[in-house]
C-alpha positions in Angstrom: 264.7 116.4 -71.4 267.4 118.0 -73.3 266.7 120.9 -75.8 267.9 120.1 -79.5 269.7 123.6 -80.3 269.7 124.6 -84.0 273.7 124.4 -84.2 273.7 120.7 -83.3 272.0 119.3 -86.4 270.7 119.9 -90.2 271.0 122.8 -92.1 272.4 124.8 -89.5 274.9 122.4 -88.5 276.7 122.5 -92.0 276.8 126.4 -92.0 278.6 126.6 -88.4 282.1 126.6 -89.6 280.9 129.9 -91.9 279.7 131.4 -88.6 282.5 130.9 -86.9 284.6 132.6 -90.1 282.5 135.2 -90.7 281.9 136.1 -86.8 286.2 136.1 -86.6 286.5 138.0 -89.3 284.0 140.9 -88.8 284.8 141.0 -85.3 288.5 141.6 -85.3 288.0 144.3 -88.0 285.3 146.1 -85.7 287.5 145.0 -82.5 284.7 142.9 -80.6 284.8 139.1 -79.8 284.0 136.9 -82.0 282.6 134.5 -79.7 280.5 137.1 -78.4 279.1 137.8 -82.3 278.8 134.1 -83.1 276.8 133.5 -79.8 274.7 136.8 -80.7 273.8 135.2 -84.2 273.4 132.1 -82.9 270.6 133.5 -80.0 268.9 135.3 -83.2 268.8 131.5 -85.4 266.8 130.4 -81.8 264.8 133.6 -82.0 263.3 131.9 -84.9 261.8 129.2 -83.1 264.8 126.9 -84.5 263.4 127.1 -87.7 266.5 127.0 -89.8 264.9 126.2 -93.2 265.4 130.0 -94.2 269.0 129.9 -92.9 271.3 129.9 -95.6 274.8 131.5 -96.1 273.3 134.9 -96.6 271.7 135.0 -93.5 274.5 133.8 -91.4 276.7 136.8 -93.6 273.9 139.1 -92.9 273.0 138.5 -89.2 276.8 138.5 -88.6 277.2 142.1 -89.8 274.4 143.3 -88.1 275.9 142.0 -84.7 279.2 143.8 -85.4 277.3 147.0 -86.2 275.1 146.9 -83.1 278.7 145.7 -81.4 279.8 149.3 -83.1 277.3 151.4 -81.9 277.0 150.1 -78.2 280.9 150.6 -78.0 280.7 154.3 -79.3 277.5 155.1 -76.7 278.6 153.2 -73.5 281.7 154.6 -71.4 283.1 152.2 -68.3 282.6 153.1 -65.2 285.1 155.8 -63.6 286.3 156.7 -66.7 284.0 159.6 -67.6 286.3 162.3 -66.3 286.3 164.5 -63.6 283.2 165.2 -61.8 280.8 163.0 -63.7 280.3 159.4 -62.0 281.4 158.0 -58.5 280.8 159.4 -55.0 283.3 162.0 -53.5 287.2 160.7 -52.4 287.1 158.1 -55.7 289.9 160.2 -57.1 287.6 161.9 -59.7 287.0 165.3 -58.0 290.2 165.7 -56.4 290.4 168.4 -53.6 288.4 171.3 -55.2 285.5 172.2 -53.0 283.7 173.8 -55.9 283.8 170.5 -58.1 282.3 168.6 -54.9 279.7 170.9 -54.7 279.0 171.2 -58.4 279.1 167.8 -58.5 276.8 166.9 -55.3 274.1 169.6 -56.8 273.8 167.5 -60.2 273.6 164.5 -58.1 270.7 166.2 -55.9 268.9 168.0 -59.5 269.0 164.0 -60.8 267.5 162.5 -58.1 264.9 165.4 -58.1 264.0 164.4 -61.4 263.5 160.6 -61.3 260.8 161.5 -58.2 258.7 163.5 -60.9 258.9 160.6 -63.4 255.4 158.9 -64.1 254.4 155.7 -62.9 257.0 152.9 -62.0 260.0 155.0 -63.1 260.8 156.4 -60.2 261.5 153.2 -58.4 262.9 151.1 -61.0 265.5 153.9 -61.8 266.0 153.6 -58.1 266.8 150.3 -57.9 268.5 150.0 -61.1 271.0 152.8 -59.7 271.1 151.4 -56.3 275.0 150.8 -54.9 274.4 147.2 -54.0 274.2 146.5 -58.0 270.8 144.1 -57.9 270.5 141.7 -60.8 267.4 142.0 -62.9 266.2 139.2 -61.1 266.1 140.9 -57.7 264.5 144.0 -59.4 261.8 142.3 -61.1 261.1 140.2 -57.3 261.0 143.7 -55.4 259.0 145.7 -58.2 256.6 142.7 -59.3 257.6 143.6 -63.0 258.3 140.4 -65.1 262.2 139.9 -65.8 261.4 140.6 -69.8 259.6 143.7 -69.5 262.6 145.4 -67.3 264.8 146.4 -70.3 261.7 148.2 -72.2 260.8 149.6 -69.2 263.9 151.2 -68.4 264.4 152.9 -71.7 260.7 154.3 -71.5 262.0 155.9 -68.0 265.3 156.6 -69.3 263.4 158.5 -72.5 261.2 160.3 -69.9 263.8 161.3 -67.9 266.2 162.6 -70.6 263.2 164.7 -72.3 262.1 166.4 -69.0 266.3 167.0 -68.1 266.5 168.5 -71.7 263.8 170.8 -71.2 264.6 172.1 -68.0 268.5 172.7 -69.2 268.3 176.8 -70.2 269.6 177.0 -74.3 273.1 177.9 -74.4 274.2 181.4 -75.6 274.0 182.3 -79.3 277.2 181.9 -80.8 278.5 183.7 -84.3 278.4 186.8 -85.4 275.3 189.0 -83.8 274.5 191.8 -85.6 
């Protein structure tokens, strides 16, 4: 049995060709895909249970923009792999710490002080920031098989652990020095 999508027919039908605008236009001004946006607003029109009586050319403007800022703000926080810098991601000999003993170690010691803390998480953190960092790269599938979590609940989840984790690193880090003028 085939699922009716809400692009195919009625009202939604007739405002595709101002998705597809809208989602080429905001996206090459942010410098994102515009497939990616139109498919993004699209997925939020089926969030609504296909209900596309409300869905009018101020939604479609609306829910377009919101893509491209969401588009905006995961481009500013996430950084591709191996591009950090020196020292920051990838094991030893991938070209990012060079041939400076003191980087490797530096290096190997935050690698140790990270592990040290996902153990001390609560709960199910510890294991599903295990296997979500594990170098075979599982799928969310495979984690949610080996953990007995259900597929959806992974991504809220994580960001619970991730929160954890990044509040207990914080308050272990020692404040840096004062800096100004200390009379």
């Amino acid at each position: 049995m085939a699922t009716e999508h809400p692009d195919e027919h009625g009202p939604a039908a007739a405002l595709r060709p101002l998705l597809r605008a809208e989602a080429a236009a905001e996206a090459y001004a942010a410098g994102v895909e515009a497939a990616d946006v139109e498919q993004c607003v699209l997925l939020r029109l089926l969030e609504r249970d296909g209900t596309a009586a409300a869905v009018d050319a101020g939604w479609v403007r609306a829910a377009v923009r919101a893509e491209v800022r969401a588009e905006r703000r995961r481009a500013r926080r996430e950084v591709p792999y191996g591009t950090a810098g020196p020292g920051v991601y990838g094991p030893p000999g991938a070209g990012a710490y060079g041939d400076d003993p003191a980087a490797l170690a530096l290096a190997a010691e935050r690698r140790r002080a990270l592990r040290a803390a996902v153990r001390r998480l609560p709960g199910r953190c510890p294991r599903l920031l295990a296997a979500l960092l594990d170098r075979t790269d599982p799928t969310y599938r495979d984690i949610s098989g080996e953990l007995a979590i259900s597929q959806g609940s992974l991504g809220p989840v994580r960001s619970h652990c991730l929160t954890a984790l990044r509040r207990m690193l914080t308050a272990e880090v020692a404040p840096g020095e004062v800096r100004g003028n200390t009379r």
